[in-house]
N, C-alpha and C positions, 0 to 999 in steps of 0.2 A: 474175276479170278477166284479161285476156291479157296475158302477159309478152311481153318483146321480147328477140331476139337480136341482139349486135350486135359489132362488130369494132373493137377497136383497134389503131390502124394508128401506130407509132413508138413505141418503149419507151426511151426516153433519158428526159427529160423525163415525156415519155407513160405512162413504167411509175406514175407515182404514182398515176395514174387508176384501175390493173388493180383492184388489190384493191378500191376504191368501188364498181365495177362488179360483182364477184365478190358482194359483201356485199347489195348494192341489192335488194330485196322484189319489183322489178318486172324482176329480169333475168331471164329464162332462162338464156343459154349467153353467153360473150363470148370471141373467137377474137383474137386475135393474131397479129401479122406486123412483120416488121423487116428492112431491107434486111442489117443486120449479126447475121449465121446466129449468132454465138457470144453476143451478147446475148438473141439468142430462144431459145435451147437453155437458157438462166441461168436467162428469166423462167421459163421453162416448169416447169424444176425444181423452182422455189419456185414455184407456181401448178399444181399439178396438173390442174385441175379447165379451166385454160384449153384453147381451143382453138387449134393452132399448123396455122396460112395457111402455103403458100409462097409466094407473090405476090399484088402488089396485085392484079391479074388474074384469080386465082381468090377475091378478096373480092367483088370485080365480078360476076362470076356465079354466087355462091351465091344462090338466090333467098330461101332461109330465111333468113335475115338483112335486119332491119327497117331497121338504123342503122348507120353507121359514122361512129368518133369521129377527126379526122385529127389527129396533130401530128409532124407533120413541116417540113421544111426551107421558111422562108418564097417561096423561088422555084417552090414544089409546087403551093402552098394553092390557085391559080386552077383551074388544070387539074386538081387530083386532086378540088376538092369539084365542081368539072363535070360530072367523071366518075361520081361517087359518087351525084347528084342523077340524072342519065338512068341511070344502071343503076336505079331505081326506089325509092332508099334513101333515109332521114334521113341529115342530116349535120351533125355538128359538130365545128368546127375554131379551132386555138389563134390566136393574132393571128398578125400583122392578118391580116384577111380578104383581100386581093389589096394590090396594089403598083400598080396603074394604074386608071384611071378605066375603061377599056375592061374590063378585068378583071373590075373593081365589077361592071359591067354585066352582065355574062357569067354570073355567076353570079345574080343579082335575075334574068334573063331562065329560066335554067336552073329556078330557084325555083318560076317562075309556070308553066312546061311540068309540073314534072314533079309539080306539087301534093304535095312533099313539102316538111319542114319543112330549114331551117338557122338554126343557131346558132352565133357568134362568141363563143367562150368565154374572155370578156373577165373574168380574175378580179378585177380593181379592183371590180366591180361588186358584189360579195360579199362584202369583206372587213367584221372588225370594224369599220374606220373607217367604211365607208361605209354597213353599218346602224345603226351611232351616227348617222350625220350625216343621214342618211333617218329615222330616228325623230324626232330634232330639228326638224326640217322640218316633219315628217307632224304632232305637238304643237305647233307654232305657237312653239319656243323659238327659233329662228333670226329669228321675225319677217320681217319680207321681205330675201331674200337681194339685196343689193349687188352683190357681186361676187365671182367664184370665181378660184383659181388651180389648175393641175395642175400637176405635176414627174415628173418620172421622171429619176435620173442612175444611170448604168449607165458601167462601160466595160468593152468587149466585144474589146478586144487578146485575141488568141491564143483566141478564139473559132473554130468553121469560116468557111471561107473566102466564103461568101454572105454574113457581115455585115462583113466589110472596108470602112469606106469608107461604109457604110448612108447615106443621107439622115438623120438622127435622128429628123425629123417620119414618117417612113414606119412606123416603129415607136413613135407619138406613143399608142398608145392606152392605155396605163397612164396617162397624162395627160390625155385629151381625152373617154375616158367618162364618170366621171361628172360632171363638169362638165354634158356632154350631158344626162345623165338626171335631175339636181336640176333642171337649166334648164325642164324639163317642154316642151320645144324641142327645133329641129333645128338646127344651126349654117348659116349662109346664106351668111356673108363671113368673108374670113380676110386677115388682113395680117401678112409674118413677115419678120424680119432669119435672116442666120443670123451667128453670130460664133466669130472664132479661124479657127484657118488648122491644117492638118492635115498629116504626113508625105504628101510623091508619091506613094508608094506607094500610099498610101489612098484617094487621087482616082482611079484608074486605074477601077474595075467601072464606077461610079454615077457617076462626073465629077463627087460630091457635092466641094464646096471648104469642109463645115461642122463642124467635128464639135459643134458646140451651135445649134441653134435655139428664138428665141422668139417665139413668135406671140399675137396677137389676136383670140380668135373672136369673131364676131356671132353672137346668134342671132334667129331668126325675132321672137321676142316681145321685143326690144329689150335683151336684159341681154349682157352684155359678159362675157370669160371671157379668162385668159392661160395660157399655157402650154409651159414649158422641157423643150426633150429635149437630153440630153447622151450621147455615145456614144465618143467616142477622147477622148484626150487631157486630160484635166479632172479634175484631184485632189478628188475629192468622193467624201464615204462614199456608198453604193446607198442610195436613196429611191425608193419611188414615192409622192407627193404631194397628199393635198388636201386647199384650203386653202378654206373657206365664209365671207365674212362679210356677217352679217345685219344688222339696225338694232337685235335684241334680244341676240342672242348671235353669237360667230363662233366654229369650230371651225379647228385648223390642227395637221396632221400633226407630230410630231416631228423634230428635224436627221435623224437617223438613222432608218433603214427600220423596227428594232426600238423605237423610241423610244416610250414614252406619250406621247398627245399633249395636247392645251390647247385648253380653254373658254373664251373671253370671256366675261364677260357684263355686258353696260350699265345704268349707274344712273340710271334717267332724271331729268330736269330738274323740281325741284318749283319752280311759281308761278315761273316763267319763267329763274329760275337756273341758273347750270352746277352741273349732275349730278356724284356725287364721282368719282374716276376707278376704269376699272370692276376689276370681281373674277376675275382670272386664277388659276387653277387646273390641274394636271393632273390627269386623270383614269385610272380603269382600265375598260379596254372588257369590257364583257359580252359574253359568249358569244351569239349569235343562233341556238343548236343547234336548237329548240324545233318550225322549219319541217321537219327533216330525220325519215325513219323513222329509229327508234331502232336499226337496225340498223348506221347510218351517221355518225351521231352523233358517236362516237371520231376520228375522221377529222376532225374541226373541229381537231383537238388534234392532237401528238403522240400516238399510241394510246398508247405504253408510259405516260404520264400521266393515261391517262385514268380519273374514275372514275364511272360510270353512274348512281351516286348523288349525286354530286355534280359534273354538269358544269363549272357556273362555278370554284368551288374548283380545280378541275383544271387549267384555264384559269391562274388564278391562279399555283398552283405549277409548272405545266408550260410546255412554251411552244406556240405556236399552230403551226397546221398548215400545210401548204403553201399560200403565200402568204394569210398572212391567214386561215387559215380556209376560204377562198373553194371547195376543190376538192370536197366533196362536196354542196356549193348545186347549183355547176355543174352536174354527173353529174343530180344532183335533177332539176334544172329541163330539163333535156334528156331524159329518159325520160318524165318526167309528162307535157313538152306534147306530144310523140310519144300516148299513152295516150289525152288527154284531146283530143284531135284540136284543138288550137291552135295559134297561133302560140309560137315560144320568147321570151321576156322579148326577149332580144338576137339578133332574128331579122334576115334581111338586110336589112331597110328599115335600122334603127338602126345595123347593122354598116357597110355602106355610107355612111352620112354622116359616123360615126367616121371611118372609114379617109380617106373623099376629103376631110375636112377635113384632116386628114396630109397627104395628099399634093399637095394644093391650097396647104397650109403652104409646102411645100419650093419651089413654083414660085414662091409670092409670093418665097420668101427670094434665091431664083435672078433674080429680076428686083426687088432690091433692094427689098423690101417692097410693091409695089403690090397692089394689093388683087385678089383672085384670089375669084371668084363659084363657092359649091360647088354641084355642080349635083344634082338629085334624083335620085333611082332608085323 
């Protein structure tokens, strides 16, 4: 079967990728590029085997190259995977997928021209949490889900200067995916406050006046979803959040991002009495390595932790991998549908309603919660 070539484009962040990519069963070659020459000179040393771009410009016109992976700066992500999609390539790109509704569009329109794939490589969507909470679902332990919450608190002081000031909902997707994707729906309506008031300084790019928003999704099939983005100002340890509960059990993220999280589960009512109150538990998350080649595997982890023979254990005494485990799903799931000529799990239909529910968030919060209509792509 045919391997694919393909580019990774930003090594800050982006360098955790290289080596998945390097490792992957289904790569060929994978080239690299960075605006910042003394960082690509670094990666290149310790990656021999990579390929070193000197401009975006000539990733664009290499024709031998199937994909390119983007993560770079979120005022890019519109115009660089536009770019990416009419030069004839797959693309997949770190959140959020664009910052404007026209944007959205620009790129779902580029999608359907250029019959190539995109992928929004939303890691919430792969972490141990959320294939705990998707198994639960998928076996009937959740019972019918109630209602969801997301979180994400972050603060982003002394960050670069493109998230000064951010809207918070604009980068709402670590709270608003999977919510989306347990809902087995698309979010329709949104109603959002935003609260707290923020340094001058900070309202100056965005004229955002929020640094915390809480919002309200609808979705299509009627279930109901909430969800807090915190970004300046806000004394709270880093979480990204989610919280499921069902009529049978309900799962809920830990205070802290590293935290075990907690089981509900309900006793039900015998011969019309109240049920005893139910059995809360933490639990420890399994490892979901089992989808990945085994090549790639280590990479759920900490490598130095890892032991081949016993993943879960390693898990166990190790700690987990970048964010959650999530980053060699990702990589996975973006070369296989590339391969298998499908769509990607979080192709731009799903990435598109994530994102414009964000940003449909921020307008509701901008016009003191009224309800803001998300529109399709």
């Amino acid at each position: 079967m045919k391997k694919i070539n393909i580019a990774l484009v930003g090594l800050g962040f982006g360098g955790c990728f290289l080596p998945i990519y390097l490792d992957h069963p289904d790569v060929e070659r994978v080239g690299i590029y960075d605006t910042d020459t003394a960082l690509l000179r670094a990666v290149k040393g310790r990656h021999k085997q990579a390929v070193v771009y000197q401009s975006f410009e000539e990733i664009l016109s290499d024709q031998t190259l199937d994909a390119v992976h983007l993560v770079t700066p979120i005022p890019l992500h519109a115009d660089q995977t536009v770019a990416v999609l009419e030069s004839g390539k797959h693309c997949a790109c770190t959140v959020p997928m664009a910052c404007s509704l026209e944007d959205l569009q620009r790129i779902t329109n580029a999608v359907k021209k250029s019959g190539k794939n995109y992928m929004m490589m939303e890691t919430t969507l792969y972490t141990y949490q959320f294939f705990y909470v998707e198994r639960m679902l998928r076996q009937g332990e959740l019972g019918k889900i109630q209602f969801m919450r997301g979180s994400h608190y972050q603060d982003m002081a002394n960050w670069p200067d493109y998230w000064l000031g951010l809207p918070p909902m604009w980068y709402g997707t670590h709270a608003i995916s999977p919510m989306t994707v347990l809902s087995g729906s698309r979010i329709c309506r949104v109603h959002c406050f935003g609260s707290g008031t923020m340094e001058e300084s900070l309202c100056c790019r965005y004229h955002n006046p929020y640094p915390v928003e809480c919002a309200i999704f609808e979705f299509e099939n009627g279930m109901k979803g909430e969800a807090t983005r915190s970004l300046f100002e806000t004394a709270r340890a880093y979480q990204e959040g989610l919280f499921v509960y069902g009529n049978k059990a309900s799962f809920e993220w830990g205070f802290a991002d590293g935290d075990a999280p907690y089981v509900t589960t309900a006793v039900p009512a015998i011969d019309g009495k109240r049920g005893s109150e139910p059995v809360i538990r933490q639990i420890d998350l399994p490892n979901f390595h089992q989808s990945l080649p085994g090549e790639i595997q280590k990479y759920t982890i900490r490598t130095e932790d890892f032991d081949p023979l016993n993943p879960q254990l390693s898990l166990q005494k190790g700690q987990g991998g970048g964010h959650h485990g999530s980053h060699p799903h990702l990589v996975h799931e973006f070369v296989r549908s590339i391969l298998e000529n499908r769509k990607a799990r979080i192709d731009e239909t799903l990435g598109a309603n994530i994102c414009a529910a964000g940003i449909c968030a921020h307008e509701s919060a901008i016009r003191d919660g009224e309800a803001v209509i998300i529109p399709t792509f």
